[in-house]
C-alpha positions in Angstrom: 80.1 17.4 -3.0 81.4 20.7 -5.0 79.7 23.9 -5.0 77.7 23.5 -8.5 76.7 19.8 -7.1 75.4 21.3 -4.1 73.9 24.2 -5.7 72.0 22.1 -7.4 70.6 19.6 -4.8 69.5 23.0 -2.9 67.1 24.0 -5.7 65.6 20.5 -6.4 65.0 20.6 -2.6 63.4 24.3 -2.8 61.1 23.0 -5.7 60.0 20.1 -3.5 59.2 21.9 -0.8 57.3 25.0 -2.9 55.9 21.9 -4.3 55.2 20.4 -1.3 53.6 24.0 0.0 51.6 24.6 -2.7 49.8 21.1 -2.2 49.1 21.8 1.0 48.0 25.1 0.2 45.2 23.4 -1.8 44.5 20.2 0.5 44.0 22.8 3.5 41.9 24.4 1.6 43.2 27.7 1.5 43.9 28.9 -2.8 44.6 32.5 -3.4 43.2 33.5 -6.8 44.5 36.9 -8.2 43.3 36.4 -12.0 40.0 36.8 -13.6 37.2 35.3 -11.1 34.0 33.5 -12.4 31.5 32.6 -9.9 28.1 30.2 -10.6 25.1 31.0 -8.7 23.2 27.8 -9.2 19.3 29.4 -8.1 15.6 28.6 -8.0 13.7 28.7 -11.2 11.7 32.1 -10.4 14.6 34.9 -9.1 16.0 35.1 -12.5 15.3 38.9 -12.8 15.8 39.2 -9.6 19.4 37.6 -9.9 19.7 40.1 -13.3 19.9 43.0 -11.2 21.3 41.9 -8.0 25.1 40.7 -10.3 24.7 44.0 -11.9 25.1 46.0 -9.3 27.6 43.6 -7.2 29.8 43.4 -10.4 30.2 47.2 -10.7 30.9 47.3 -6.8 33.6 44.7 -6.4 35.3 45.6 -9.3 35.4 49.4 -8.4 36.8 48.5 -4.8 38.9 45.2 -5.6 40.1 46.2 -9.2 40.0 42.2 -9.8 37.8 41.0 -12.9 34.8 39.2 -11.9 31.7 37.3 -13.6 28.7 35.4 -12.5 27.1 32.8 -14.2 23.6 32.0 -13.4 22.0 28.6 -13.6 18.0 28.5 -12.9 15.9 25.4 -12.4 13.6 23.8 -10.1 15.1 24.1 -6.8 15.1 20.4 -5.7 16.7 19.8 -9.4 19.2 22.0 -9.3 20.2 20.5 -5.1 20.6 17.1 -7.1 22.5 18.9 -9.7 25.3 20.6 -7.3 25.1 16.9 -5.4 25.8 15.5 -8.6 29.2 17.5 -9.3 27.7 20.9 -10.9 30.8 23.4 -9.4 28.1 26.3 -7.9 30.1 28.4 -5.9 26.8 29.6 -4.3 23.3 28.2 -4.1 20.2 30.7 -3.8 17.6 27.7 -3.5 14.1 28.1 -2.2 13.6 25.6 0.6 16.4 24.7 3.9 16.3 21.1 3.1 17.6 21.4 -0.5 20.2 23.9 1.0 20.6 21.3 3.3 21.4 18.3 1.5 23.9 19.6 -0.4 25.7 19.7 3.3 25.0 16.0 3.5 26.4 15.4 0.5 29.8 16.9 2.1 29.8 19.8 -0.4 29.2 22.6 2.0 30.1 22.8 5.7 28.3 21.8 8.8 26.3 25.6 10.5 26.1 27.1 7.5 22.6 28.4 8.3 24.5 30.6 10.6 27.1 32.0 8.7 24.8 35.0 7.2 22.9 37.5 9.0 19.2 36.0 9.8 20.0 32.4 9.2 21.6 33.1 6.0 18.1 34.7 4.7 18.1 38.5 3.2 14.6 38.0 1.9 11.9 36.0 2.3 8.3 35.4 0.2 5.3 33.3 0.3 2.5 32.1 -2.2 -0.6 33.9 -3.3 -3.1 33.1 -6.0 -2.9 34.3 -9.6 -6.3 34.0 -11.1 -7.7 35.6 -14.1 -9.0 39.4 -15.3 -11.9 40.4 -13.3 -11.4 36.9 -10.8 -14.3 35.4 -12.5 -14.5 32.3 -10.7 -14.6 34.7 -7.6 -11.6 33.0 -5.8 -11.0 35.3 -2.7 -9.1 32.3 0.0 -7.9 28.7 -0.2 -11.2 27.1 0.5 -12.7 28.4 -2.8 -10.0 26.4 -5.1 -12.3 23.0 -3.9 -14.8 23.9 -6.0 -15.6 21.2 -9.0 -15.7 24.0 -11.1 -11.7 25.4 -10.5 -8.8 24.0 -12.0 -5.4 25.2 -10.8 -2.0 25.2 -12.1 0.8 24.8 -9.5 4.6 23.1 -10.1 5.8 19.5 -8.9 6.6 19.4 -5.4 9.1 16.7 -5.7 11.0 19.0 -8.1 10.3 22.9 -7.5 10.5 24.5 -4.5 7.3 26.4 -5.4 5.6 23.0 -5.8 6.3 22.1 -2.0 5.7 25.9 -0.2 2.2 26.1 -2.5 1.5 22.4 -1.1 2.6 24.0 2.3 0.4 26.8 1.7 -2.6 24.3 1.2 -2.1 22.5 3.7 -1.2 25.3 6.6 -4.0 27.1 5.6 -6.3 24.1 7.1 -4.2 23.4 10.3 -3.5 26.4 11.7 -7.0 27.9 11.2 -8.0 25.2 13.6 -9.1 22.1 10.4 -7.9 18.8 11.1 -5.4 16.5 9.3 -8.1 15.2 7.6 -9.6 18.0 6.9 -6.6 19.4 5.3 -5.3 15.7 3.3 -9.6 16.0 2.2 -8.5 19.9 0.7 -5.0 19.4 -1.1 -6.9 16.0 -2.6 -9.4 17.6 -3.8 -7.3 20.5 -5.3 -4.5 18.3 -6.5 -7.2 15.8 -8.7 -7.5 19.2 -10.3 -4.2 20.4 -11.7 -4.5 19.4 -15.2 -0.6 20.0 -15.6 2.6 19.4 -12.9 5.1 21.3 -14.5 8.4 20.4 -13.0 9.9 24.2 -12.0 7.8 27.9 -11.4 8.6 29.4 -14.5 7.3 26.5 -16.6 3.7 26.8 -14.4 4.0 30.4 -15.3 3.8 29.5 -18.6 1.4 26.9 -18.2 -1.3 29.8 -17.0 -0.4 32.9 -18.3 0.7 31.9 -21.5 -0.9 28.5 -22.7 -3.7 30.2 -20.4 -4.9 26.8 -18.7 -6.4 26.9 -15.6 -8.6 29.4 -13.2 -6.0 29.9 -10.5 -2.3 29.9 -10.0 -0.3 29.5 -7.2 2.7 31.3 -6.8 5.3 32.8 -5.4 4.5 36.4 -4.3 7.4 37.7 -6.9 6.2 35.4 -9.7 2.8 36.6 -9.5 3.7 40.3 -9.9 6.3 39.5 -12.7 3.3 37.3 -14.3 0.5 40.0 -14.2 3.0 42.7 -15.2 3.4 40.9 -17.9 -0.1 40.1 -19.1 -1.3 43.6 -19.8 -4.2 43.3 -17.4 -4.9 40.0 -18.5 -4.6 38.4 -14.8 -4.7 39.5 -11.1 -3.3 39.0 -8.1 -5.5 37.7 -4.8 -3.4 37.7 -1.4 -5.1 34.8 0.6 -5.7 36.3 4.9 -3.2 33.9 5.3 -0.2 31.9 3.7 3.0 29.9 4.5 6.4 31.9 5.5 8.5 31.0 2.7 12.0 31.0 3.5 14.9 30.7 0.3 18.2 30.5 2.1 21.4 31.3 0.3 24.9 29.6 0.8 28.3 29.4 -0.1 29.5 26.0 -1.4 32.6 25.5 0.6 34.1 22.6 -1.3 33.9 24.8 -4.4 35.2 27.8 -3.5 38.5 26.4 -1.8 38.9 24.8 -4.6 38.8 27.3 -7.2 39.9 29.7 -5.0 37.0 32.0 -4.8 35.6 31.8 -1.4 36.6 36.0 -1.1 34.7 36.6 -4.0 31.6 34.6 -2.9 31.7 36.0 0.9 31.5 39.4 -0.6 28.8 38.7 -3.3 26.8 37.0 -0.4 27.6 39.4 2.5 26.4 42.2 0.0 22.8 40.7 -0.1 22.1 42.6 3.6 23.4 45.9 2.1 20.6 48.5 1.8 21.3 49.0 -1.7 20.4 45.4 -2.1 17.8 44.8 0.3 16.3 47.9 -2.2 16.8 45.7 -5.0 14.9 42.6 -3.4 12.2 44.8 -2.9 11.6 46.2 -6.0 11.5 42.5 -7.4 8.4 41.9 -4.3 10.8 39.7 -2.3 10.5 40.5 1.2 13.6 42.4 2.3 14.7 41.0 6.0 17.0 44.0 6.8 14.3 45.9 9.1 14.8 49.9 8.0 14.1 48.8 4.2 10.9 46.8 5.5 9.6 49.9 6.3 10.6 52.1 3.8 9.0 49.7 2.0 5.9 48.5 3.4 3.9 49.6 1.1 4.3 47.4 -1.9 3.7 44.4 0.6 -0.5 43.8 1.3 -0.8 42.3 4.5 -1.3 38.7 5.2 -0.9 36.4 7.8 2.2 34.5 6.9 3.2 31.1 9.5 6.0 29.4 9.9 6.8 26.0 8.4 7.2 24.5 12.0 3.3 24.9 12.6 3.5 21.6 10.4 6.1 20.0 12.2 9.0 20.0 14.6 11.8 20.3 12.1 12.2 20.6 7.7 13.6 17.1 7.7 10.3 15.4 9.4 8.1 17.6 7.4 10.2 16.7 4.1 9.8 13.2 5.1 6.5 13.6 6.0 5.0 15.1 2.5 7.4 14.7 0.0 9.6 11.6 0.4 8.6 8.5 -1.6 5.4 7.4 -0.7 4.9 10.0 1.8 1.9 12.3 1.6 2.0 14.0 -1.6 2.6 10.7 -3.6 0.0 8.7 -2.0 -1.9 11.9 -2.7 -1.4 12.4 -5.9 -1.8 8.7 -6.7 -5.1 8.7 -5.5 -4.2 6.9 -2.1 -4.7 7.5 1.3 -2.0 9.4 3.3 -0.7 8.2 6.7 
């Protein structure tokens, strides 16, 4: 072959390879992206402010020290709907959720890799919460601990546990709060049946039972997530209060980065650093001032103060692992349905 001939058969084979490269590039996994970045943060129903703040002050630090353009989308919604959603094909590039086993089964799904409870500092949790009771101005039904919502007399307004994350911690909450002060099973499927016959509306996500309370203003109680409640009674002009239970469940919203999304698109540097900047103190701050419990020890103390003490225990004084409990309470026909359906749990 001549020169020209040859010439030319070396670049078709330099395009096949580059082409070749790139492709493998991309099945491996491993996509540079050095144009405007866009990440999704698909979240639990109630951290919306919270979220507000938090992208603020990220956006205006990575840009100063990576001088790349970057945006974050937020998508809010009961946490178990939103799992389904991301399951489903919704491109998050991180997950905020409320409970592990939503988290959790979007790793089932083969969307985010196996460990990745243990790819953060303190199991990939910088805050954690529980629920407390919102009741109305001057607590007139006199609601001081769980036992007092089984009175005839108090309705309460609390979200779907097969949909909201909220839903299943307050049902953990209920139910916890029989157990581990030494009630039976019994005595606590008795309690949550009783309460449950009295929730006159199962909104599907937090915010919605927000509304439900504060704002439609049905029901005597409300139980929520310790955030939520502050937000709520900010917000009512002295119209509703808070009462902290002496005890309560450990609630524990994990965050994540969606593997399969980010190689993808090619942001996994963007969503390490937006996650990894969570356990800042500048952040940890943040979560605080929104009455999420900062994990990072120093900033618990400086902040101790806007937290009342409670007894808070773990979800494994219900069980030996999230799966079993989830299986337990809120698969079908498990406890809450057979509750809620006015059967008898197993």
């Amino acid at each position: 072959m001549d020169g020209p001939v040859l010439r030319k058969v070396g670049v078709l084979l330099l395009v096949s390879y580059l082409g070749f490269a790139a492709w493998w590039v991309i099945a491996a996994g491993v996509v540079r992206n050095d144009g405007p970045v866009e990440l999704l943060n698909v979240a639990c129903d109630p951290t919306r402010e919270l979220w507000r703040d938090l992208n603020a002050r990220f956006l205006d630090k990575y840009q100063r020290e990576f001088g790349q353009p970057l945006s974050i989308r937020q998508s809010h919604g009961g946490s178990g709907s939103q799992a389904r959603a991301v399951i489903d094909g919704l491109d998050a590039d991180v997950v905020t959720l409320a409970l592990f086993t939503d988290t959790d089964a979007i790793r089932k799904a083969g969307r985010i890799d196996e460990n990745w409870e243990n790819k953060l500092p303190n199991r990939s949790l910088p805050y954690v919460s529980t629920i407390v009771i919102v009741v109305r101005k001057g607590n007139p039904k006199v609601i001081r601990d769980w036992p007092d919502l089984l009175r005839d007399d108090v309705s309460v307004i609390t979200p779907n546990p097969k949909t909201s994350g909220n839903g299943k911690w307050s049902f953990l909450a209920l139910w916890g709060a029989v157990v581990t002060r030494g009630g039976s099973d019994e005595e606590a499927r008795h309690a949550v049946t009783s309460i449950y016959r009295r929730v006159p509306v199962l909104d599907p996500a937090a915010r919605g039972a927000t509304m439900t309370f504060a704002q439609k203003k049905i029901g005597d109680a409300h139980l929520t997530w310790e955030n939520e409640a502050h937000l709520e009674v900010q917000e009512a002009n002295g119209e509703l209060e808070i009462v902290y239970p002496p005890v309560s469940v450990l609630a524990e919203p994990h965050v994540a980065i969606v593997d399969a999304v980010v190689k993808r698109k090619g942001t996994k540097a963007a969503a390490e650093a937006y996650m990894k900047y969570l356990y800042t103190d500048e952040a940890q701050r943040i979560i605080a001032s929104h009455h999420y419990r900062p994990t990072n020890p120093a900033i618990q103390r400086e902040t101790v103060d806007r937290f009342p003490p409670i007894q808070l225990f773990p979800v494994r004084a219900l069980g030996p692992e999230w799966d079993a409990i989830n299986k337990r309470f809120f698969a079908e026909g498990g406890v809450f349905d057979q509750i809620y359906l006015g059967g008898r749990a197993k």
